[in-house]
N, C-alpha and C positions, 0 to 999 in steps of 0.2 A: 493380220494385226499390223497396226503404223505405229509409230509412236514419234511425236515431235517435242521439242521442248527450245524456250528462249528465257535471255534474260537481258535487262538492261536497266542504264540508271535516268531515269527522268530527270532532265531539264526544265526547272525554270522556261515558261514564253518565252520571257526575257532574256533569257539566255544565262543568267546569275543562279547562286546556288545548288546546292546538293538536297534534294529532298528524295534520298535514298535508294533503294535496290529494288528491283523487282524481276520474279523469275517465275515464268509461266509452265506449263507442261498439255499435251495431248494426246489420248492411244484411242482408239477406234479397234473396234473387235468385231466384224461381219458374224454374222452366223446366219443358218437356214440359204434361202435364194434370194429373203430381199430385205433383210433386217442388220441391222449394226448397232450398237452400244457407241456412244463416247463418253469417254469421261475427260472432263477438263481442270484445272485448276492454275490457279495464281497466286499468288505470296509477293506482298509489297511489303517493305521493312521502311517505315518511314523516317528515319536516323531522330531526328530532333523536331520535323519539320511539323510531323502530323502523325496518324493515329494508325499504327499498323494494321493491314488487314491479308485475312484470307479467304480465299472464294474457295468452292469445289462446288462440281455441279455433275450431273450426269444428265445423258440425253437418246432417247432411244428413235431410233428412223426406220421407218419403211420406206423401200422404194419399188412401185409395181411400174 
């Protein structure tokens, strides 16, 4: 099993403003000889600027 996780705060292009937080996460789980699980997610907290969101996803992989 992995597990990764980030977080940071988006910038403005421009280089101006705060439009809030955001903090990711990833773990990956093999199982059998050629199969894995991932599951992913993201959290964006959009202070003032815009509309908070969250992702979660899952995704299954073969590799022969």
């Amino acid at each position: 099993m992995s597990i990764e996780s980030s977080g940071r705060n988006p910038a403005h292009p421009t280089g101006s403003g705060d439009h809030g937080d955001e903090i990711g996460f990833s773990a990956k789980w093999p199982f059998a000889k050629y199969y894995s699980v991932l599951l992913k997610g993201a959290f964006y907290n959009a202070s003032n600027h815009a509309t908070d969101t969250t992702r979660i996803w899952i995704q299954r992989t073969a590799n022969f």
